[in-house]
N, C-alpha and C positions, 0 to 999 in steps of 0.2 A: 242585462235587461230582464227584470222580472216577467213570470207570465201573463198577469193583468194585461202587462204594456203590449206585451204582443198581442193579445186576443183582440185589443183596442185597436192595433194596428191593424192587423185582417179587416177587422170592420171596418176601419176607415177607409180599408183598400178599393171597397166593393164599390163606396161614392165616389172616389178617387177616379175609377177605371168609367163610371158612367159616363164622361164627359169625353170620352177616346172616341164617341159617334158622332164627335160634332166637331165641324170643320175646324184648322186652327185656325182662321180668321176669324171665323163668329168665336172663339175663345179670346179673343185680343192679346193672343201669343206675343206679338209683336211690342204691342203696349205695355205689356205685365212685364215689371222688372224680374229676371232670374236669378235665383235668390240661391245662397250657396251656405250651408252649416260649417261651421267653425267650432271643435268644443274645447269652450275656455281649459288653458293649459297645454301641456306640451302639444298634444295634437295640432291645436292653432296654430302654433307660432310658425311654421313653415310657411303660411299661406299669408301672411301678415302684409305684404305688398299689396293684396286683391282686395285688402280694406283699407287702404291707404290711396291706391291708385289704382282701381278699377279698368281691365281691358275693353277697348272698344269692338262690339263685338256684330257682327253682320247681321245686316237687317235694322240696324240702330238700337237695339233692346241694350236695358242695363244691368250689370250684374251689379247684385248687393251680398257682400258679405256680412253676416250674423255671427257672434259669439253667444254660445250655445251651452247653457249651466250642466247640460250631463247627457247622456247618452239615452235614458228612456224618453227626454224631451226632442231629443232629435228624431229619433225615430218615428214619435207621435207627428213629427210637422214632415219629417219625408213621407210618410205614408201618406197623409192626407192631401198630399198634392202643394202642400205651400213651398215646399222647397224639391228643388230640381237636383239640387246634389249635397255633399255632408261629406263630412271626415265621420269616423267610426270605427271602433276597434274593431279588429278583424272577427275575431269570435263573432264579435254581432250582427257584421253583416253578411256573414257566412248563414245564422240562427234566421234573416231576416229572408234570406232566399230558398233554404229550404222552407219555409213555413208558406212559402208562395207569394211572397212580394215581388214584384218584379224589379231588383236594383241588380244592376251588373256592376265588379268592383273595376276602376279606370286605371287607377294606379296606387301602388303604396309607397306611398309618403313619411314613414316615418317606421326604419328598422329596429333591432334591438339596442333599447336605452334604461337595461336595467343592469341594478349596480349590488351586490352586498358588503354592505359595510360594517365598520365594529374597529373600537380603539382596540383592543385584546390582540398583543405584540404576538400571543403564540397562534393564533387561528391562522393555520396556512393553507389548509384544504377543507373542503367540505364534509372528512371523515372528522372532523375536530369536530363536527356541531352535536356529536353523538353526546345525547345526555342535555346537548342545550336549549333552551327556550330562543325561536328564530322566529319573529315579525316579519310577515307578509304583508305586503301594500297589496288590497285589495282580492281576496277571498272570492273564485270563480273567473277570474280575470289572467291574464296572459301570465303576470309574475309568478301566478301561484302555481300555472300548470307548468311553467319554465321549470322551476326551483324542483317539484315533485319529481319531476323527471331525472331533473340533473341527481337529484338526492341518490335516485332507485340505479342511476350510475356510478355513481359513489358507493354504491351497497351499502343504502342506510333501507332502512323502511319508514317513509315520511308520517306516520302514522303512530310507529311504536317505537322507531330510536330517537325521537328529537319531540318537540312539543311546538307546534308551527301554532302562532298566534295571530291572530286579524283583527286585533281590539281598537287597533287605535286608526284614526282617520289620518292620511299620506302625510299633511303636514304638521299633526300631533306626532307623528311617530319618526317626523325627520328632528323636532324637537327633542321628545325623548333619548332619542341616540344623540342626538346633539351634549346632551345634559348629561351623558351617562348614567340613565336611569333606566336602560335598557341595552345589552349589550351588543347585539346581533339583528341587523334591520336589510329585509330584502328591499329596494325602494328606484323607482324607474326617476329617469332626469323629467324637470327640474327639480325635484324634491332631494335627491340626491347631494347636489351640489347645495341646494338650501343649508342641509346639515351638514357638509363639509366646510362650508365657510361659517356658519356658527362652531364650529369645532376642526382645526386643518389635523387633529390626531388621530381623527378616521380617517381608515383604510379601507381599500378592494382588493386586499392579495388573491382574492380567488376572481378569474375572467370568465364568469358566466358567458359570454358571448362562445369563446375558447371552449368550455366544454362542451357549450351547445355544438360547435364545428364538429368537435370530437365525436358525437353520436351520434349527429345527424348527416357529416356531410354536405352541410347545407353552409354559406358565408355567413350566415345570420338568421334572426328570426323577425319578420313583419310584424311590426302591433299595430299600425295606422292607416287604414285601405281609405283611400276618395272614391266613393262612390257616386254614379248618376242612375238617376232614374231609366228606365227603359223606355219608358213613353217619350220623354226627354232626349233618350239618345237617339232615336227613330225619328222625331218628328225635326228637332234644331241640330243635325249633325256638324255642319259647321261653327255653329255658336257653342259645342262643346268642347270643336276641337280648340276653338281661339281660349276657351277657357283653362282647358289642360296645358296649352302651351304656355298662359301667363301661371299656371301654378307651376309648372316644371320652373320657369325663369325666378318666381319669389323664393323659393327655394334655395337657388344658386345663388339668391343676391343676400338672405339669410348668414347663408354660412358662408359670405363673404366677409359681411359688416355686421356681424353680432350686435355691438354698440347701438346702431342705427336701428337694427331689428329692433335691439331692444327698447328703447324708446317710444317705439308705433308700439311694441305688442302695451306696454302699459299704457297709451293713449288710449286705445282701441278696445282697454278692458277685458284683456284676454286671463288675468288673474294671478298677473306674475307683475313686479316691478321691474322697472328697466335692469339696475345692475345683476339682479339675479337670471333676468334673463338670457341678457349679454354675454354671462360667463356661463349657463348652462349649455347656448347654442355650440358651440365648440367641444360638448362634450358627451353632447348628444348626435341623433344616427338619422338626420334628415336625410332624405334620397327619393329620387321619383325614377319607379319604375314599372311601366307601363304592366300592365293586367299581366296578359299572355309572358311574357318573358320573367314575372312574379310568380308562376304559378307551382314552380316545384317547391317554393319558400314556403307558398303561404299554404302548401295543401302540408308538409311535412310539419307545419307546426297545427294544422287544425288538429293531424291525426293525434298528435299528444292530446287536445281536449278531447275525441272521441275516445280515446283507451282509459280516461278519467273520468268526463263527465257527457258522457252522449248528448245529454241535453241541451249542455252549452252553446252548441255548434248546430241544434235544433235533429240530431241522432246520422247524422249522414254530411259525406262533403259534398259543397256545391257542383253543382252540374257545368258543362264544358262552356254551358251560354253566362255564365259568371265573370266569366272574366271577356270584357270586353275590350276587343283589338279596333283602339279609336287613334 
């Protein structure tokens, strides 16, 4: 999330929070559909039941699911009060609560789904990339502080023994590797499987997930938090819980029926066709897991952004009211 968006965001906060003096009946709480961000792409696709068949939720209010082109437009519509809750990569809405929005994260939904791949029969370890040019999907983003880390594990210097590139956009660069016009591509699902099934002679010998265990301890790393509003969780406590319970349930019916999934996610314009997304559900890291019992995951992977990029994470990890036990 650029700084523009957030400064935009503060000040939308300030309209946002005037209307917390006025009853929720004279706000027509009741009447106002509550509206839930989706961002097109792997994020979405867990939640894909709750735009297909929407829960009925107390008090009779209805939830709308949105697919949601990128992350500074979400933020622009949670802050400003049009949306009650959002998917978000963790970074960002960790940046979005220190900077003083009030969102608390509900659960994460979506754990470590990154991959490195590469046809190259001799790349066994991450000591091989010494000397190589290595494609990073997305520069400031979870892959890159993953990979930086794992590298300074491997005793590379991500800086001056390899050449880490960010030129090409996720699914230029799942082509690329596809094509073998680039040999070494960090790349999170679905993109991942995109280029394995245009090419099955790429490989993942090395288990980023495994070496992340290795340093950290931790079973994996969160990149997908669900976040609600505070005002939201305060005022409709029970219309959020009915909401958390049909996203835990889409989830399990997800990565039950891939196929099915995938069919809604390309109906619903989440930005993936069915059979790619049917076969990346399976190989990706859906999982809902409530705030409070997420919280050793997701503060062990903020601290990698803060020991990299303080500012990513807005220079501090979130406070204890962050994580919300709904």
């Amino acid at each position: 999330m650029s700084i523009r968006t957030l400064k935009i965001a503060v000040a939308a906060l300030a309209a946002a929070l005037s209307l917390a003096s006025q009853p929720v009946a004279a706000q027509g709480a009741a009447a106002k559909p509550i509206r839930l961000g989706a961002l097109k792409g792997p994020s979405g696709i867990g939640l894909i039941r709750l735009f297909e068949a929407p829960p009925s939720l107390p008090g009779g209010a209805a939830l709308e699911a949105i697919a949601v082109p990128s992350a500074d437009v979400m933020t622009a519509k949670l802050v400003s009060g049009e949306y009650e809750l959002a998917t978000l990569p963790l970074n960002v809405a960790a940046k979005l609560r220190s900077a003083g929005i009030p969102v608390t994260l509900a659960a994460v939904i979506g754990d470590g789904m990154v991959k490195l791949l590469s046809a190259d029969p001799a790349f066994a370890s991450l000591a091989d990339l010494k000397g190589k040019e290595l494609y990073v999907a997305g520069q400031g983003a979870t892959p890159d502080y993953l990979v930086r880390r794992l590298l300074k594990e491997a005793g590379l210097d991500p800086d001056k023994d390899l050449r880490l590139s960010y030129s090409l956009p996720y699914p230029e660069m799942a082509a690329a590797l596809a094509a073998g016009k680039i040999s070494y591509a960090v790349l999170p699902e679905p993109f991942a499987t995109v280029a394995t099934m245009a090419n099955p002679g790429l490989k993942a010998p090395v288990d980023l997930g495994a070496l992340w265990t290795k340093a950290t301890g931790q079973v994996s790393y969160p990149m997908t938090a669900l976040v609600a509003t505070e005002r939201f969780a305060a005022e409709r406590p029970e219309a959020l819980r009915a909401i958390l319970a049909a996203a835990k349930d889409s989830l399990a019916w997800v990565k039950a029926d891939p196929a099915a999934a995938g069919l809604l996610v390309e109906k619903h314009e989440l930005g993936l066709k069915a059979p790619v997304a049917a076969k990346a559900i399976p190989r990706s890291a859906y999982v809902y897991v409530p705030a409070p019992t997420a919280r050793p995951a997701v503060e062990a992977l903020l601290k990698v952004f803060l020991e990299t990029a303080p500012a990513s994470v807005g220079g501090k990890l979130p406070d204890g009211a962050f994580y919300g036990a709904y």
